[in-house]
C-alpha positions in Angstrom: 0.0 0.0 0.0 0.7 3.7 -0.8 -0.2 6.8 0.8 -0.6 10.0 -1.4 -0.3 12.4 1.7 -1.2 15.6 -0.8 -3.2 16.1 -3.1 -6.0 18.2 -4.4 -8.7 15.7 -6.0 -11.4 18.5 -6.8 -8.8 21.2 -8.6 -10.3 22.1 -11.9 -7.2 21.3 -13.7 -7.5 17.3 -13.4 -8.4 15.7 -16.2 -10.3 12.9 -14.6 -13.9 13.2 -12.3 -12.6 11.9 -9.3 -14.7 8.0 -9.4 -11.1 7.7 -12.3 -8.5 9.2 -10.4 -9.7 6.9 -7.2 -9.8 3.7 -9.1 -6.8 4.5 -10.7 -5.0 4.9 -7.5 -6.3 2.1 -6.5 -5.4 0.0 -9.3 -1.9 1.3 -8.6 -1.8 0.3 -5.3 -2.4 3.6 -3.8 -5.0 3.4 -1.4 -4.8 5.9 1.1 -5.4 9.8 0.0 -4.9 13.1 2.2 -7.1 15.8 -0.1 -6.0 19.3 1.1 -7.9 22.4 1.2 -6.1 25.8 0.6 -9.2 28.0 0.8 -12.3 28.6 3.0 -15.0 27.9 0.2 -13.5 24.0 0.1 -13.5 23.2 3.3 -17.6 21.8 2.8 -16.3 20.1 -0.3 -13.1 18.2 0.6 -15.5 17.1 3.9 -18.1 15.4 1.5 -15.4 14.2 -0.5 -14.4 12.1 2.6 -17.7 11.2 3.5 -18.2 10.0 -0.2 -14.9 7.6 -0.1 -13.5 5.6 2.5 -10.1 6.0 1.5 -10.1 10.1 1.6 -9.0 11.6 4.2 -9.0 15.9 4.0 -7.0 18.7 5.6 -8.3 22.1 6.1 -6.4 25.6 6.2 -5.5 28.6 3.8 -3.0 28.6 1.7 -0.6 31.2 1.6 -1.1 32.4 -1.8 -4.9 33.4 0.3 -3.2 34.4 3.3 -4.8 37.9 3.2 -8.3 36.1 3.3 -7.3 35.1 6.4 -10.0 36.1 9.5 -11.3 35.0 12.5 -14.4 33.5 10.9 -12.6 31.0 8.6 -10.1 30.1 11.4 -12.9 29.6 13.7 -14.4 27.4 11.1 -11.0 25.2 11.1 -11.2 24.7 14.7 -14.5 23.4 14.8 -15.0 21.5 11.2 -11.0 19.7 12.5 -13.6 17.9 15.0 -14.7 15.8 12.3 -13.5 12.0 12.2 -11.8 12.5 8.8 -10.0 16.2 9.1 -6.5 14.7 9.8 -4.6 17.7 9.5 -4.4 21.7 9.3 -3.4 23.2 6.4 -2.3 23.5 4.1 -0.8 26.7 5.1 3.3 28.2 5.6 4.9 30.9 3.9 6.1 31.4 -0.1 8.3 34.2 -0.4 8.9 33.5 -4.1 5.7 34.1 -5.6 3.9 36.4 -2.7 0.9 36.7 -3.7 -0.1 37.8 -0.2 2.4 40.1 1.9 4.9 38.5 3.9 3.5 40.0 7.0 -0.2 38.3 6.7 1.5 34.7 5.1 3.1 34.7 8.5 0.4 35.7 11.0 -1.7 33.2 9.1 0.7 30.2 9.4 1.1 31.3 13.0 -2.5 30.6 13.5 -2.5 27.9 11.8 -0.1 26.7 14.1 -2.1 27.5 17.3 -5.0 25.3 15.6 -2.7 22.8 15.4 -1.2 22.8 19.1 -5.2 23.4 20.1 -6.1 20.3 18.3 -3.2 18.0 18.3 -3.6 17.6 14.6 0.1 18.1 12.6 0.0 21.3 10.5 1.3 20.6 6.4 3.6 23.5 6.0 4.3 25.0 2.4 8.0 26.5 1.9 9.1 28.1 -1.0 11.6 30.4 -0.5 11.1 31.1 3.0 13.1 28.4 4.7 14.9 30.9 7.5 11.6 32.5 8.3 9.7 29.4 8.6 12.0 27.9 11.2 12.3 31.0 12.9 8.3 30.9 13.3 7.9 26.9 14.3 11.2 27.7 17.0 9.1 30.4 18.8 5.8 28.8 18.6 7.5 25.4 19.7 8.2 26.9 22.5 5.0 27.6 23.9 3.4 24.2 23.2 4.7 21.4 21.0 3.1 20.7 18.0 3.7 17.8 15.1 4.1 19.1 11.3 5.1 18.3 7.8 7.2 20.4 5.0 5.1 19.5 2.1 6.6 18.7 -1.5 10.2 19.3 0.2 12.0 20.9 -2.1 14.7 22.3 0.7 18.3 22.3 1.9 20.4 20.1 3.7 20.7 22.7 6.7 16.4 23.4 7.0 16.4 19.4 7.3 19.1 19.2 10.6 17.2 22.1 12.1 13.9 20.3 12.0 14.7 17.0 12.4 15.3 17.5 16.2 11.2 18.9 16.5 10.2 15.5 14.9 9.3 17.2 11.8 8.3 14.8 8.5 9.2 15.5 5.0 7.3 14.9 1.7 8.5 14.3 -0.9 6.7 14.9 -4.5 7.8 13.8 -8.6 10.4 16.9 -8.3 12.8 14.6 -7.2 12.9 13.1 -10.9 13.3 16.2 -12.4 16.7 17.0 -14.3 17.3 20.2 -12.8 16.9 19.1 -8.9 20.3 17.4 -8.2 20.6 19.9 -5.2 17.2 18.9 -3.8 18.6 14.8 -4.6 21.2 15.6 -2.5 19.2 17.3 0.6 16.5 14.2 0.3 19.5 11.9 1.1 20.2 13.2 4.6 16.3 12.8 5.7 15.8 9.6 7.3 13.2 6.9 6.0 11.5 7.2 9.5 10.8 10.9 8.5 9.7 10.7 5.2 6.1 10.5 3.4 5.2 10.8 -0.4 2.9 12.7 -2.3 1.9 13.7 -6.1 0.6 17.3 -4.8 -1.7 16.8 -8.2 -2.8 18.0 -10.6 0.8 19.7 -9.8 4.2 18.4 -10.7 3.6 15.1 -12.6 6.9 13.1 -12.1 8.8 12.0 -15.0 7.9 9.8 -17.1 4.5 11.3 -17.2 5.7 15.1 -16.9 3.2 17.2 -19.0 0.4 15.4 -18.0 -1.9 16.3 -15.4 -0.8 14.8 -12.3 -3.1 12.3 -10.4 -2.4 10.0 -7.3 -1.9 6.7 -9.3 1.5 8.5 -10.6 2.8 8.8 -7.0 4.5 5.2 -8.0 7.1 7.0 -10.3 8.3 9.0 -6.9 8.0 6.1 -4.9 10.0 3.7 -7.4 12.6 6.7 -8.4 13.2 7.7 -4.6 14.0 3.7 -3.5 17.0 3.8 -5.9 17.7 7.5 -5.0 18.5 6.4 -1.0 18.8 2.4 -2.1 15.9 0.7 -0.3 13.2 -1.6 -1.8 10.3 -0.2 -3.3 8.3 -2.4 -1.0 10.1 -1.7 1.7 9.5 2.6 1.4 6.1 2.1 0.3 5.5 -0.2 4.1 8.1 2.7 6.0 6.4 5.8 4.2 2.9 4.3 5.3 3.5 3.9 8.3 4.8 7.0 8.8 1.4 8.4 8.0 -0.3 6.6 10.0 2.0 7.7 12.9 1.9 11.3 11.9 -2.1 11.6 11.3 -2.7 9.4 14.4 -6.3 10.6 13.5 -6.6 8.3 10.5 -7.5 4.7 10.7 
């Protein structure tokens, strides 16, 4: 079995209703999926999503591209929809300092809240970081601090360095089809010092379809690509990483079952 610990099954850019992209999955031996919300008006939908399916579980949070849409009322709304059975995780939320679509100021109050949800809740916050890795350990240092709190860097694409630093909170790493890519030796190199007890997998789809399907929409049932082109990368079994990265799910969203 595979987990797909990100992905976004009701983005309008999948080519697939999502009755294919499940049973493809699940013809792939995918049969776990994490569907993440980025913005208040799919919180509802990724919910009935996971009533619909057995397999789907959902996250909820802002994104940071919608940080500035961030208010009381939605993050209310987190804290009492995250009581549901199949909310497994806050976010997605963190900081992107290469695109900033919102101002750095309100992507970080924002992925400070969603940080308090998280310690509130004891549900592990999925952190995006692009481009911000100094100010995102800065923030996760302080709020550490005053309550421990369990959390994911999604579709790692970091250093070597933001991997020590985080390692000693606990922190989990996923890792996405930009490891196949030509141009991410550097990122290669940083994924070989994260150890297989902190790692997950994910497709983030539609986004970043691994090679050899790149150009294509991205859908869970490629997450196999990763999985296959990772076991060589650190020289494990695919079996083996798919069991370890599974588990390590499971052990991060203790909600799920």
């Amino acid at each position: 079995m595979i987990v797909d610990s990100h992905c976004h099954l009701l983005h309008h850019k999948n080519d697939h209703n999502v009755d294919t992209l499940i049973k493809n999955a699940n013809e792939n031996g995918v049969n776990k999926l994490l569907n993440i919300s980025t913005k208040e008006d799919e919180f509802e939908k990724v919910i009935n999503l996971s009533k619909k399916y057995d397999n789907v579980y959902c996250s909820l949070g802002i994104h940071p591209h919608e940080a500035m849409s961030t208010c009381d009322s939605n993050l209310a709304q987190i804290l009492e929809l995250s009581k549901f059975s199949k909310v497994i995780g806050i976010g997605e939320t963190g900081l992107d300092f290469y695109y900033n679509h919102s101002n750095k100021k309100g992507q970080i109050s924002s992925f400070i809240k969603h940080i308090e949800i998280s310690q509130e809740t004891n549900l592990p916050v999925i952190i995006h970081m692009r481009e911000a890795e100094d100010e995102i350990f800065r923030v996760i240092e302080e709020q550490y601090k005053k309550k421990a709190f369990k959390g994911l860097i999604h579709c790692f694409t970091g250093t070597s360095e933001i991997v020590k630093k985080l390692l000693p909170y606990n922190f989990y790493f996923s890792l996405s089809g930009i490891i196949t890519f030509k141009n991410s030796e550097n990122l290669r190199e940083s994924v070989k010092t994260i150890p297989i007890t902190n790692m997950l997998v994910e497709t983030d789809s539609p986004y970043l379809a691994p090679v050899p399907m790149r150009g294509k929409a991205n859908e869970p049932s490629f997450i196999i690509h990763t999985v296959e082109y990772l076991s060589n990368l650190i020289n494990v079994s695919v079996d083996e990483l798919s069991i370890k990265t599974t588990q390590n799910f499971f052990k991060l969203f203790n909600k799920a079952k």
